[in-house]
PDB file of N, CA, C, O and CB in Angstrom:
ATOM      1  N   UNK A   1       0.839  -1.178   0.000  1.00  0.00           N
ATOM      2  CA  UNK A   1       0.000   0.000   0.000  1.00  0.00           C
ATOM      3  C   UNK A   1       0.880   1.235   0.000  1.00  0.00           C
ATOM      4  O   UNK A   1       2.014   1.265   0.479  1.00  0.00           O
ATOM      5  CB  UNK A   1      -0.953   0.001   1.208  1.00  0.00           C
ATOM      6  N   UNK A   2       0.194   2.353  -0.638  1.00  0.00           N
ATOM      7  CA  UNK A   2       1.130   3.757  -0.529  1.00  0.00           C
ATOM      8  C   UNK A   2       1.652   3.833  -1.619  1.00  0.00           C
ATOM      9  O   UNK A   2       1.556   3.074  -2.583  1.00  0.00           O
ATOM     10  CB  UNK A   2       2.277   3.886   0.507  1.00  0.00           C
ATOM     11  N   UNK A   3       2.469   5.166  -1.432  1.00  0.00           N
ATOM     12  CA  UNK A   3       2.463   5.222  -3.217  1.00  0.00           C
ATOM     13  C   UNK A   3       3.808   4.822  -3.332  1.00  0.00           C
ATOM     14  O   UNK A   3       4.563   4.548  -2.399  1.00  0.00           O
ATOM     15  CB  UNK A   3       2.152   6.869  -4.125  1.00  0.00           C
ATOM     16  N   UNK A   4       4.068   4.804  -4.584  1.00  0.00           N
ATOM     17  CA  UNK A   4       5.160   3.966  -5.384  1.00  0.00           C
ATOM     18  C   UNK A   4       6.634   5.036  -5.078  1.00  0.00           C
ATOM     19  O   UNK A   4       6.772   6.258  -5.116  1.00  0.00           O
ATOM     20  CB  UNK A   4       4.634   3.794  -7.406  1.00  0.00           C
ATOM     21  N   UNK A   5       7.630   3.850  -4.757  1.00  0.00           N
ATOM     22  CA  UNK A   5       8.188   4.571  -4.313  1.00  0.00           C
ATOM     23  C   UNK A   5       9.701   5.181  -5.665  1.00  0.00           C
ATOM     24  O   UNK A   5      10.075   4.444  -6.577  1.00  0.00           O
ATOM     25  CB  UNK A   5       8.413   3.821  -2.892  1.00  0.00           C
ATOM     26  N   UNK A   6      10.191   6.372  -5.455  1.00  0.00           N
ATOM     27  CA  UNK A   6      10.908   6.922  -6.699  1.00  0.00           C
ATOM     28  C   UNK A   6      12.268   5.687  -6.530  1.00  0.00           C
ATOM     29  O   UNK A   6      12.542   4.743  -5.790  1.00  0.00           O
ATOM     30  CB  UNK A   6      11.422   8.958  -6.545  1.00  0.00           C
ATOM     31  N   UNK A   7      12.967   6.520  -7.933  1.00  0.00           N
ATOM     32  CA  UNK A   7      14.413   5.149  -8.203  1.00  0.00           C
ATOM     33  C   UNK A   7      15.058   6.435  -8.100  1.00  0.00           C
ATOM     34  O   UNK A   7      14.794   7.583  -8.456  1.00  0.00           O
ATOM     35  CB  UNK A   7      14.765   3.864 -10.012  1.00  0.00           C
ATOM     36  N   UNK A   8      16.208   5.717  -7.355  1.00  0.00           N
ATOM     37  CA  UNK A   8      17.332   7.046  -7.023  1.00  0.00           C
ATOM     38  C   UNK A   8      17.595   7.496  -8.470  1.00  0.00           C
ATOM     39  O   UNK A   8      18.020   8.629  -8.694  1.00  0.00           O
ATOM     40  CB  UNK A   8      19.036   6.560  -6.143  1.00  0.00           C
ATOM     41  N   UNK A   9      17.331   6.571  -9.503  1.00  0.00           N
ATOM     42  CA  UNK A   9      17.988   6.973 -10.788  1.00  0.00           C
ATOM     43  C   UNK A   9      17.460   8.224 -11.486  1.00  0.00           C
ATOM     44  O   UNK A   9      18.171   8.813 -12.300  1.00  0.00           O
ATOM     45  CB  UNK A   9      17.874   5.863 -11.742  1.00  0.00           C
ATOM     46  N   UNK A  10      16.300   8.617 -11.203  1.00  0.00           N
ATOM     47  CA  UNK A  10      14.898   9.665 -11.691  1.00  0.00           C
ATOM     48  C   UNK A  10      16.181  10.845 -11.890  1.00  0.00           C
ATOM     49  O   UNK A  10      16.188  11.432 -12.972  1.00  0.00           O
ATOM     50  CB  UNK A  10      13.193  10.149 -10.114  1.00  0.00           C
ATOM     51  N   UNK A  11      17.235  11.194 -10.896  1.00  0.00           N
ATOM     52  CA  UNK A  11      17.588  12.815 -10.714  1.00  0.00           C
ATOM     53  C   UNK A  11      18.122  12.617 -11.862  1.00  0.00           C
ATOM     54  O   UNK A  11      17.863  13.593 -12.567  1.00  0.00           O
ATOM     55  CB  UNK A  11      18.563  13.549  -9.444  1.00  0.00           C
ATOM     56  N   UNK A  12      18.887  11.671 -12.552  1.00  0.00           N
ATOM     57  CA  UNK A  12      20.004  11.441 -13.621  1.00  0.00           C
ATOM     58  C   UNK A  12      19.479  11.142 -14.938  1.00  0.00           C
ATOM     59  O   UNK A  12      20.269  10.891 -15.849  1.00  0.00           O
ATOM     60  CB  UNK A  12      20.933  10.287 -13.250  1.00  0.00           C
ATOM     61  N   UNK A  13      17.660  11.144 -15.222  1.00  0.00           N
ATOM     62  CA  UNK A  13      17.247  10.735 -15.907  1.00  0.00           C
ATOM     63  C   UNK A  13      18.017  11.298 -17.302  1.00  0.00           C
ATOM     64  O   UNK A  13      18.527  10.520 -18.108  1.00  0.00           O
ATOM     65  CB  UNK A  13      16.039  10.841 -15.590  1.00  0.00           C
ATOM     66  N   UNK A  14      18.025  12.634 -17.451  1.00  0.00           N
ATOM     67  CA  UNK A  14      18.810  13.251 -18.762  1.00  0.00           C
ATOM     68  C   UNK A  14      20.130  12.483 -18.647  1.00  0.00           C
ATOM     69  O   UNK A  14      19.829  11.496 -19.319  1.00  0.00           O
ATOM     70  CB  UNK A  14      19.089  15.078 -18.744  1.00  0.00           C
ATOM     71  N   UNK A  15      21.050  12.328 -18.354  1.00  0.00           N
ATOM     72  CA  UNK A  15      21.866  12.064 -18.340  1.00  0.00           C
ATOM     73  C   UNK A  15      22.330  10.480 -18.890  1.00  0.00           C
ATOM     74  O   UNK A  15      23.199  10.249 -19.730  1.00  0.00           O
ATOM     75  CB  UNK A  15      21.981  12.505 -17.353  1.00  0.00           C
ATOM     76  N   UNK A  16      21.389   9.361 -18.075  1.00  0.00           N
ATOM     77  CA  UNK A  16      21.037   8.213 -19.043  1.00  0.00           C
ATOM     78  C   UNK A  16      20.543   7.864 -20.197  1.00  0.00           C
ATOM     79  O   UNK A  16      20.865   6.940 -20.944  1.00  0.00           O
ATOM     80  CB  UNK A  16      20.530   7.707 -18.710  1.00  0.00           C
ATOM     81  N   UNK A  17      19.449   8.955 -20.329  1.00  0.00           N
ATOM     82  CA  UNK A  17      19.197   9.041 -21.492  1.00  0.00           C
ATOM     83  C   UNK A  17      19.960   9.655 -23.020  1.00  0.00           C
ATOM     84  O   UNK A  17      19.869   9.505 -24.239  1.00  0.00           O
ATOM     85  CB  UNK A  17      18.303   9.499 -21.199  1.00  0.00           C
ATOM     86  N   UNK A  18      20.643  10.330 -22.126  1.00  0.00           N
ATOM     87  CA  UNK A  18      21.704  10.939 -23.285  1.00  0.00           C
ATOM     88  C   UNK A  18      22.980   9.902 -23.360  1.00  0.00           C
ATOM     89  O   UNK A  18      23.786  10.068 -24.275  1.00  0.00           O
ATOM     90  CB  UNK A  18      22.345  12.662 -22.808  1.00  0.00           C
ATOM     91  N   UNK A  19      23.137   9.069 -22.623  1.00  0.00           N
ATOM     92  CA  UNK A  19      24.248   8.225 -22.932  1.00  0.00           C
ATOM     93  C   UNK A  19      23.367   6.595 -24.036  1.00  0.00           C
ATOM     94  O   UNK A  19      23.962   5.723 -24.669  1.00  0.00           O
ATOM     95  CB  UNK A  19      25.107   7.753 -21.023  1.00  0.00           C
ATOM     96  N   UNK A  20      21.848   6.781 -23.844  1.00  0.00           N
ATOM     97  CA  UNK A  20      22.062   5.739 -24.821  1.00  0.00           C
ATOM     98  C   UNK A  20      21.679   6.459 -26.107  1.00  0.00           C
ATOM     99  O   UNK A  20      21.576   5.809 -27.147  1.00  0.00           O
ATOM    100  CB  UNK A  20      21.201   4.379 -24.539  1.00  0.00           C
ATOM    101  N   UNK A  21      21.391   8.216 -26.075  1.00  0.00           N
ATOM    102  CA  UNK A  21      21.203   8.421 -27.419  1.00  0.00           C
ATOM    103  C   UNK A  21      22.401   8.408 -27.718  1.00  0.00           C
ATOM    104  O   UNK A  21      22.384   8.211 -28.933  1.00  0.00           O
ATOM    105  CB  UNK A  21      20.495   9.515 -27.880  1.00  0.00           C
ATOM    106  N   UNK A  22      23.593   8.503 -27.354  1.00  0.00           N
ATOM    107  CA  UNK A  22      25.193   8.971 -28.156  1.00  0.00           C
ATOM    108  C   UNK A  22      25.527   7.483 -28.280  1.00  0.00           C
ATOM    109  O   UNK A  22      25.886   7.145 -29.408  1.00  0.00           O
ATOM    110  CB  UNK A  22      26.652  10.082 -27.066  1.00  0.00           C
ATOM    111  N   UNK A  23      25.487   6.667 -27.483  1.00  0.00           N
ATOM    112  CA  UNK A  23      25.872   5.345 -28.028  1.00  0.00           C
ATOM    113  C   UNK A  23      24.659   4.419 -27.586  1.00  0.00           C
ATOM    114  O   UNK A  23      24.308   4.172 -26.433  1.00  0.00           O
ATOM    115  CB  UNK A  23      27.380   4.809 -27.435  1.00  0.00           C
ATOM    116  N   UNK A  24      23.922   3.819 -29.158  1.00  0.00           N
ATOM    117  CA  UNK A  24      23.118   2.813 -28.892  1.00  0.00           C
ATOM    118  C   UNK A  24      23.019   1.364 -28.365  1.00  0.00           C
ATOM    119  O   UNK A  24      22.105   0.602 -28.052  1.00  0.00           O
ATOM    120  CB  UNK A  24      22.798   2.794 -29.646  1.00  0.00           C
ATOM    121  N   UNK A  25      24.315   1.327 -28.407  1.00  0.00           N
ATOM    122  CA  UNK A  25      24.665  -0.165 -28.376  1.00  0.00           C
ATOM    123  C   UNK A  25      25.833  -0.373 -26.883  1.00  0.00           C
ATOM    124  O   UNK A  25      26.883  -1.006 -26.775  1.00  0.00           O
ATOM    125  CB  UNK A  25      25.528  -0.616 -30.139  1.00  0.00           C
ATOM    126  N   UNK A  26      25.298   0.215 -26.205  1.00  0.00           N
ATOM    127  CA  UNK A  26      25.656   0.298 -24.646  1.00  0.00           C
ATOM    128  C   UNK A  26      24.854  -0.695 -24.371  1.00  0.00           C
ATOM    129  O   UNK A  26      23.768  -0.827 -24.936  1.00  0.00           O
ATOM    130  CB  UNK A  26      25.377   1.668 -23.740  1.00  0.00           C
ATOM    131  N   UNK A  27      25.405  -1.690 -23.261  1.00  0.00           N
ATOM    132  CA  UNK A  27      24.871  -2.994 -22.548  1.00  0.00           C
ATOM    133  C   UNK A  27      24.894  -1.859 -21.559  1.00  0.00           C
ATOM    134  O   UNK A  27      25.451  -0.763 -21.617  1.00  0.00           O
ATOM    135  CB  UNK A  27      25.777  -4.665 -22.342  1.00  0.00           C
ATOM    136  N   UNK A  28      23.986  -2.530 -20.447  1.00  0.00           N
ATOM    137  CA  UNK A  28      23.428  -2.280 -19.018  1.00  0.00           C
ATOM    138  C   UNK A  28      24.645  -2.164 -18.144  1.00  0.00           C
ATOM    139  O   UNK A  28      24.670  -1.173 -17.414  1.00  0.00           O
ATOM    140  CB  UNK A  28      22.422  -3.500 -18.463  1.00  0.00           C
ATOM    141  N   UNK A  29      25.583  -2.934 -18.091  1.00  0.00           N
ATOM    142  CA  UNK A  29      26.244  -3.135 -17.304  1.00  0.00           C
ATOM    143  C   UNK A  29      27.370  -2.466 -17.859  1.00  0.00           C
ATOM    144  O   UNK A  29      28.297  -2.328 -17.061  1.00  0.00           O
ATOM    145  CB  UNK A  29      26.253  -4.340 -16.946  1.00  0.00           C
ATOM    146  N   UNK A  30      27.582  -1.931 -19.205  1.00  0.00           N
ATOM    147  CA  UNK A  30      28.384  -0.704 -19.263  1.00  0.00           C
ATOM    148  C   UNK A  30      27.933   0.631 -18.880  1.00  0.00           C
ATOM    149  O   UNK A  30      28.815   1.458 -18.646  1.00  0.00           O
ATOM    150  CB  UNK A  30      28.764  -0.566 -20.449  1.00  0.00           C
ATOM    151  N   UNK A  31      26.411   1.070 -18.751  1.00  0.00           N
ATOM    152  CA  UNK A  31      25.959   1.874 -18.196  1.00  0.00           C
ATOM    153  C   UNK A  31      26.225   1.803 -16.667  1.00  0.00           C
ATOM    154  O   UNK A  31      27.027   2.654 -16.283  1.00  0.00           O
ATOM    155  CB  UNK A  31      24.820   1.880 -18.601  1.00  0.00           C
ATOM    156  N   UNK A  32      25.849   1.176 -15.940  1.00  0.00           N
ATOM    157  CA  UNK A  32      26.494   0.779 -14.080  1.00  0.00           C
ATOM    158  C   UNK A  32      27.868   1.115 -14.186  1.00  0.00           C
ATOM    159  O   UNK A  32      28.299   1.940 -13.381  1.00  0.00           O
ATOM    160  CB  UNK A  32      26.456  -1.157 -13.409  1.00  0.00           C
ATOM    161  N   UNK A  33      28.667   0.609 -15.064  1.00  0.00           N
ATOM    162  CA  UNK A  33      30.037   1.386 -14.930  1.00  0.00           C
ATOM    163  C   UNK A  33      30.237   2.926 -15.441  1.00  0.00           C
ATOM    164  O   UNK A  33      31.165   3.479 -14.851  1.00  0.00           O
ATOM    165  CB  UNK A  33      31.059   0.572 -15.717  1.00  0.00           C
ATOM    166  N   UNK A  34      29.822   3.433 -16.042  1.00  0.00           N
ATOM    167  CA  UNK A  34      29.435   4.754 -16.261  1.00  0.00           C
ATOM    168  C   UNK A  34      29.370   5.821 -15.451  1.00  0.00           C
ATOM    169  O   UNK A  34      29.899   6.920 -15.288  1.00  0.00           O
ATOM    170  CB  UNK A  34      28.491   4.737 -16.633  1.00  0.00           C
ATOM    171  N   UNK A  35      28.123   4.771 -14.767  1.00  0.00           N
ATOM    172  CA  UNK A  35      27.035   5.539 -13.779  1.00  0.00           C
ATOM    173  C   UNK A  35      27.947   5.927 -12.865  1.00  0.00           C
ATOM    174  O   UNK A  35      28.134   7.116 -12.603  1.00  0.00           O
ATOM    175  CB  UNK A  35      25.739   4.660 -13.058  1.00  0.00           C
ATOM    176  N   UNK A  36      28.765   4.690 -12.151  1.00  0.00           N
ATOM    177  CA  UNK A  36      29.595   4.884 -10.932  1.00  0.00           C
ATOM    178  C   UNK A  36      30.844   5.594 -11.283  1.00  0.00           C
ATOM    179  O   UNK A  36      31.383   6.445 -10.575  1.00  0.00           O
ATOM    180  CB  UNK A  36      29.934   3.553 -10.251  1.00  0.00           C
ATOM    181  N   UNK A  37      31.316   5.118 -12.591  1.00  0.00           N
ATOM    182  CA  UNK A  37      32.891   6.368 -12.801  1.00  0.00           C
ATOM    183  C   UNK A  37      32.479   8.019 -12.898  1.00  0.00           C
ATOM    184  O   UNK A  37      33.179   8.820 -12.278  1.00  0.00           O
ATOM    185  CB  UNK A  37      33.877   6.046 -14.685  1.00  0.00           C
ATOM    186  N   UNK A  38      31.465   8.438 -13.596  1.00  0.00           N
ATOM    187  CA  UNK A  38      30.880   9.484 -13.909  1.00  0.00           C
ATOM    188  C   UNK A  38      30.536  10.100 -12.945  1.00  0.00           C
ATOM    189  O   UNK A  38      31.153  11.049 -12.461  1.00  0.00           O
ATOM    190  CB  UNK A  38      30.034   9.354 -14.606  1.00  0.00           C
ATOM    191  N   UNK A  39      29.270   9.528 -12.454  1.00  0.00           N
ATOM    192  CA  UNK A  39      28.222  10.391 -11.378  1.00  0.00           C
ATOM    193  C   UNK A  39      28.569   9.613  -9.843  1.00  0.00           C
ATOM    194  O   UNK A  39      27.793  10.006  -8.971  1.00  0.00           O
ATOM    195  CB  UNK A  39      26.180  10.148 -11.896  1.00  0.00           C
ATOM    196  N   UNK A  40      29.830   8.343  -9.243  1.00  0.00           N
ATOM    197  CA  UNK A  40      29.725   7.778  -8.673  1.00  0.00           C
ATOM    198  C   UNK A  40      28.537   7.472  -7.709  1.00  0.00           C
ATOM    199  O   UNK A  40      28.507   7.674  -6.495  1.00  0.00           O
ATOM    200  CB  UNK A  40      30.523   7.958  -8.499  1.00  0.00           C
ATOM    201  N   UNK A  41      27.395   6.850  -8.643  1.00  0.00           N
ATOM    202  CA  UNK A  41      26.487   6.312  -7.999  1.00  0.00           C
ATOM    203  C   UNK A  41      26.491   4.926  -7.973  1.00  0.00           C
ATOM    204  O   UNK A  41      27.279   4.344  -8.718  1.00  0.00           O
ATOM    205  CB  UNK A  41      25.457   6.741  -8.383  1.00  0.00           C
ATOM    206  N   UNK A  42      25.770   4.305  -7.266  1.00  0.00           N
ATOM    207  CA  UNK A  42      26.087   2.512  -7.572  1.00  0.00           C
ATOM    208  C   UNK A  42      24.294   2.119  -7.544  1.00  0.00           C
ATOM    209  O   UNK A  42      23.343   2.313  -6.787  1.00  0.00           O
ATOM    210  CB  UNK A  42      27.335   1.391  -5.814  1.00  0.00           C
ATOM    211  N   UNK A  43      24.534   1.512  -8.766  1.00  0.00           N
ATOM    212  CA  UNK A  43      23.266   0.754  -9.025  1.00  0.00           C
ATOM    213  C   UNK A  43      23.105  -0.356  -9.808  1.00  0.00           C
ATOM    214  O   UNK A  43      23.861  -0.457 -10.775  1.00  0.00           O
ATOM    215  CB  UNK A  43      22.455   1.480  -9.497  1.00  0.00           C
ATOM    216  N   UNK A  44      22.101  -1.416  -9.568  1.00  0.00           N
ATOM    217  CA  UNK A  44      22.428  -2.300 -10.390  1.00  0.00           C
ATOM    218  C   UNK A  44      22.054  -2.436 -11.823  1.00  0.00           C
ATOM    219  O   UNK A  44      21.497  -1.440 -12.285  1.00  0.00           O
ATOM    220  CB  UNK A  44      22.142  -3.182  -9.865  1.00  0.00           C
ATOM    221  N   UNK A  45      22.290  -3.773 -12.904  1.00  0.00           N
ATOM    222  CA  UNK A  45      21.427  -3.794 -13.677  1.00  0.00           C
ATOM    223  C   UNK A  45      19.951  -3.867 -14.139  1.00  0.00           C
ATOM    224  O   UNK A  45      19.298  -3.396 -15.070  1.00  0.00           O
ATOM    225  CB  UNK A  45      21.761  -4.198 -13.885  1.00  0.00           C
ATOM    226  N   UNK A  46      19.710  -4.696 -13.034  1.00  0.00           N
ATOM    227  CA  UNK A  46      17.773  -5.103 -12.921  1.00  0.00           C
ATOM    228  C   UNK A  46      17.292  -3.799 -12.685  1.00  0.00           C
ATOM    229  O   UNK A  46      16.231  -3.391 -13.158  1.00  0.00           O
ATOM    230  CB  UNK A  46      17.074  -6.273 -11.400  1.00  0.00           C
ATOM    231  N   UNK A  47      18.430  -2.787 -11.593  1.00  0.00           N
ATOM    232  CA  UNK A  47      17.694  -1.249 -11.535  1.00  0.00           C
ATOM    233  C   UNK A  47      17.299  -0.083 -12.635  1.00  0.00           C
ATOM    234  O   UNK A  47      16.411   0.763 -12.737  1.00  0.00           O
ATOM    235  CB  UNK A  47      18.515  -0.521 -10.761  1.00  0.00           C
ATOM    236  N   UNK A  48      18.526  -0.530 -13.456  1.00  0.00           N
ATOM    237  CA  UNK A  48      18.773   0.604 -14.832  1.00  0.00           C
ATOM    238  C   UNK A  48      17.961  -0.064 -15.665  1.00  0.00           C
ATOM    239  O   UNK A  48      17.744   0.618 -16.666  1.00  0.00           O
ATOM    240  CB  UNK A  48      20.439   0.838 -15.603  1.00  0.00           C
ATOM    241  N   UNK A  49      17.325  -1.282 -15.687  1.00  0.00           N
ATOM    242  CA  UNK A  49      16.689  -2.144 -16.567  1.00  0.00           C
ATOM    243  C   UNK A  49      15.317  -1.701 -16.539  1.00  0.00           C
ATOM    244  O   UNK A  49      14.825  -1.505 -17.650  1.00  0.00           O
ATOM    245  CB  UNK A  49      16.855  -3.587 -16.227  1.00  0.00           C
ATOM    246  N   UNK A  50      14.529  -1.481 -15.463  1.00  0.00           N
ATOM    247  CA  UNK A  50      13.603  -0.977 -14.775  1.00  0.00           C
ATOM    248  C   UNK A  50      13.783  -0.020 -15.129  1.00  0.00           C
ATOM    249  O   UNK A  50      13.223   0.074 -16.221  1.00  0.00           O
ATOM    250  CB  UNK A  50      13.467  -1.090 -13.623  1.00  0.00           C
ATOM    251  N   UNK A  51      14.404   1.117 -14.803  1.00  0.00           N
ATOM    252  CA  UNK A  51      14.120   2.457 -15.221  1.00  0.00           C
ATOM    253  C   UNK A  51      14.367   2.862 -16.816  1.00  0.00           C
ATOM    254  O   UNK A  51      13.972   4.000 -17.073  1.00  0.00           O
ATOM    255  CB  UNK A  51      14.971   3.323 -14.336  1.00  0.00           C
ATOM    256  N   UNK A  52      14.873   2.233 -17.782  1.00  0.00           N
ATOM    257  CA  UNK A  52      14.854   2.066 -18.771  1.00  0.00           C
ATOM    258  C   UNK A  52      13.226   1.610 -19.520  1.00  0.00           C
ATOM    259  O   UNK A  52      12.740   2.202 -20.484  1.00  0.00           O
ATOM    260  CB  UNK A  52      15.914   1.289 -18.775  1.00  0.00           C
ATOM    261  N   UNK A  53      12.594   0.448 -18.812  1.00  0.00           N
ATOM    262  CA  UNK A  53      11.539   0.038 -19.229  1.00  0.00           C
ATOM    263  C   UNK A  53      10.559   1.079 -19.236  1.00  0.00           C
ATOM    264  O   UNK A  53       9.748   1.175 -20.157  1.00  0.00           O
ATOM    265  CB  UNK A  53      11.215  -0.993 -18.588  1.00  0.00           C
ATOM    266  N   UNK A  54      10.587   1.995 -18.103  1.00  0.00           N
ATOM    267  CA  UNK A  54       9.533   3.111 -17.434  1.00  0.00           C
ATOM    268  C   UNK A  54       9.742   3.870 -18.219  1.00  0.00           C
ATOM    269  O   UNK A  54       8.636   4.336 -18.492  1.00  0.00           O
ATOM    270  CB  UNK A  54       9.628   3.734 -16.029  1.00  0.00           C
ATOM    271  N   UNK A  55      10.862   4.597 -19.127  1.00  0.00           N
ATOM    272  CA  UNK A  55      10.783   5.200 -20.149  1.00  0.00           C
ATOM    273  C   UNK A  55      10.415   4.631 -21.852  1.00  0.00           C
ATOM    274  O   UNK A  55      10.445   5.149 -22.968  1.00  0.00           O
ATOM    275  CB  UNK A  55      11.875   5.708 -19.963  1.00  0.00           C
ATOM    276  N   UNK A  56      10.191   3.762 -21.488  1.00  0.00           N
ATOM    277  CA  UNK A  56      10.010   2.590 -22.630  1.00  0.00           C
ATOM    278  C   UNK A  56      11.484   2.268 -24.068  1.00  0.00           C
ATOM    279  O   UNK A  56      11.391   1.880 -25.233  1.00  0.00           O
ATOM    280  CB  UNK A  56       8.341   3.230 -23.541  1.00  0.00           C
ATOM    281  N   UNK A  57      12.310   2.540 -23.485  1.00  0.00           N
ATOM    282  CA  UNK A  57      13.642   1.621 -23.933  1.00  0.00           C
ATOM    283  C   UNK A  57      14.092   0.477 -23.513  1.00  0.00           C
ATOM    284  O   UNK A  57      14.298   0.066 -22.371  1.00  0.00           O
ATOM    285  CB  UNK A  57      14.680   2.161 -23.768  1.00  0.00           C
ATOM    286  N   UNK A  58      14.292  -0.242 -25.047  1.00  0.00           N
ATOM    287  CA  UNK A  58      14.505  -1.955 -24.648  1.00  0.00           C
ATOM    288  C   UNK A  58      16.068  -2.211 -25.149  1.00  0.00           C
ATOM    289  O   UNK A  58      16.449  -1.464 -26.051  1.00  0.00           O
ATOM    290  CB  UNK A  58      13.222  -3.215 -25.679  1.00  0.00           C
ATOM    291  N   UNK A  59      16.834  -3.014 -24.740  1.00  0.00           N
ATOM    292  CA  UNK A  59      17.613  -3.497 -25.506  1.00  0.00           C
ATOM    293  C   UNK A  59      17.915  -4.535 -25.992  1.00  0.00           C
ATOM    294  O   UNK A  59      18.459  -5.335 -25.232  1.00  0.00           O
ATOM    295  CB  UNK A  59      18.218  -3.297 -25.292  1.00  0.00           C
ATOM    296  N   UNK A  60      17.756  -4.831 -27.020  1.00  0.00           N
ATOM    297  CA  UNK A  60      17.465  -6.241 -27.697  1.00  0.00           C
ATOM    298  C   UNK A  60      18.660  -6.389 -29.015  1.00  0.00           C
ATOM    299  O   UNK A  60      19.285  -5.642 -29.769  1.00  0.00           O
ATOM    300  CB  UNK A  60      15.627  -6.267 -28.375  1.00  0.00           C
ATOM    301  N   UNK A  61      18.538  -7.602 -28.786  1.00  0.00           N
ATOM    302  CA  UNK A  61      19.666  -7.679 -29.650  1.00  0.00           C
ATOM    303  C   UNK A  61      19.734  -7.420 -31.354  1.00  0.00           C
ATOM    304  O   UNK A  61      18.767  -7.777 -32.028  1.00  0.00           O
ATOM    305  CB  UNK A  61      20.063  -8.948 -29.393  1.00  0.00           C
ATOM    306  N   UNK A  62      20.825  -6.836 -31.956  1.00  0.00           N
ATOM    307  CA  UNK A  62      20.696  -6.601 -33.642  1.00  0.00           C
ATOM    308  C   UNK A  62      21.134  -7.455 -34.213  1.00  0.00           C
ATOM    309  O   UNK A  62      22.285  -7.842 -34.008  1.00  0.00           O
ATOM    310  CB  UNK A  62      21.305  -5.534 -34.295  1.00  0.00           C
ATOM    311  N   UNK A  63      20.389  -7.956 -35.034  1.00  0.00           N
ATOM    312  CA  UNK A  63      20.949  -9.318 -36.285  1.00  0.00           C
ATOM    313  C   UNK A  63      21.959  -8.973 -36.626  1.00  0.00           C
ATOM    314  O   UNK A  63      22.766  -9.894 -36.752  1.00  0.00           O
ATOM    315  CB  UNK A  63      20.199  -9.653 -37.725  1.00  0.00           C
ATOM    316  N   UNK A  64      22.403  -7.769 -36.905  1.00  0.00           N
ATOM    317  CA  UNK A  64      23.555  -7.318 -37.799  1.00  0.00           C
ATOM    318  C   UNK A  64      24.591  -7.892 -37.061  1.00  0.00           C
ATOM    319  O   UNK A  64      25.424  -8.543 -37.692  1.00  0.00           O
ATOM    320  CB  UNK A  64      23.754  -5.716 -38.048  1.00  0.00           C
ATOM    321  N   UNK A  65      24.719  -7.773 -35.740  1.00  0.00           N
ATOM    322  CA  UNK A  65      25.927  -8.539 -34.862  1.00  0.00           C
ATOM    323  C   UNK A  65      25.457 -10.057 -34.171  1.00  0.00           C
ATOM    324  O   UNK A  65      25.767 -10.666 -33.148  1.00  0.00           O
ATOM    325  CB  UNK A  65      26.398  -7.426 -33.457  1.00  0.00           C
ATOM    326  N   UNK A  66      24.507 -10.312 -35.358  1.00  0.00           N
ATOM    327  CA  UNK A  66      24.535 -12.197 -34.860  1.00  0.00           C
ATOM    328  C   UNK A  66      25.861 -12.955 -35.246  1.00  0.00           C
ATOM    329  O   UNK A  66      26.977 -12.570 -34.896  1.00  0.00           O
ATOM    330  CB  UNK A  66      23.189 -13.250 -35.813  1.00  0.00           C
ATOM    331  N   UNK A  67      25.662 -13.856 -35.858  1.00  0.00           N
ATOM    332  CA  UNK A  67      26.863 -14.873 -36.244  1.00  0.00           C
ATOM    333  C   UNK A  67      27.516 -14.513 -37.194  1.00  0.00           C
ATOM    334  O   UNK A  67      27.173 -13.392 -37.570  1.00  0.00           O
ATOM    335  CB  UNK A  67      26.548 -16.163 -36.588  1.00  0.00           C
ATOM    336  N   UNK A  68      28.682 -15.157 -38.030  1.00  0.00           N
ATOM    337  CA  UNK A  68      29.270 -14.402 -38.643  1.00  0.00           C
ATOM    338  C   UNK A  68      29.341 -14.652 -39.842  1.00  0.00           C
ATOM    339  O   UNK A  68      29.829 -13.836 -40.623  1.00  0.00           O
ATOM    340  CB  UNK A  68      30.182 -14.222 -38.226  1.00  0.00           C
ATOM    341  N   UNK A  69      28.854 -15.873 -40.245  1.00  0.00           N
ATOM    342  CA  UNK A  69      28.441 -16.689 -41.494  1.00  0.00           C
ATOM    343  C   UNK A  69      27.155 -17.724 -41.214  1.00  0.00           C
ATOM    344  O   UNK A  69      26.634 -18.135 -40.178  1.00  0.00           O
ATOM    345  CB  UNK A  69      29.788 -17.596 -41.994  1.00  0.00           C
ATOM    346  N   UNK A  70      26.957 -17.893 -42.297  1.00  0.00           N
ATOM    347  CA  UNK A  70      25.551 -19.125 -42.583  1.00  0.00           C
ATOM    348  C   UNK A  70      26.575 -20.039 -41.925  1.00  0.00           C
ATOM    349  O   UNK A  70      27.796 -19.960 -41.785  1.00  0.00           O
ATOM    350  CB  UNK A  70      24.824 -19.700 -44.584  1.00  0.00           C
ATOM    351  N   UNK A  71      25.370 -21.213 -41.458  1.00  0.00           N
ATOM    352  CA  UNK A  71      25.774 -22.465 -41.094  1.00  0.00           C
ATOM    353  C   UNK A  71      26.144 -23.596 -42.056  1.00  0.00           C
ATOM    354  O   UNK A  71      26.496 -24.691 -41.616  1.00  0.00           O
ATOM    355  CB  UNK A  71      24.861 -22.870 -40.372  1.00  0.00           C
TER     356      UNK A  71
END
């Protein structure tokens, strides 16, 4: 019950968001290292994953970097 509670991540929102517009192809867990060299905050992936979703960004994988030839 009660209301939902904020993600420490909300204050930094510009700031995440501008690191996956400059590079798209940032994994999560290069963002957590980022986060903590940059802004030394510590958070996890499931957290940035979550707050990623709430803005509705996914990261999914690109065919272009599947395998490297036909089978």
């Amino acid at each position: 019950m009660g209301a939902p509670r904020r993600s420490k991540l909300d204050p930094h929102a510009d700031w995440l968001l501008a690191q996956i517009e400059d590079t798209p192809d940032l994994t999560l867990a290069e963002i957590v290292d980022r986060l903590a060299l940059e802004k030394g905050m510590k958070s996890s992936i499931g957290g940035l994953w979550n707050f990623f979703h709430r803005h509705g960004i996914s990261f999914k994988k690109n065919r272009a970097r599947g395998r490297t030839g036909t089978p």
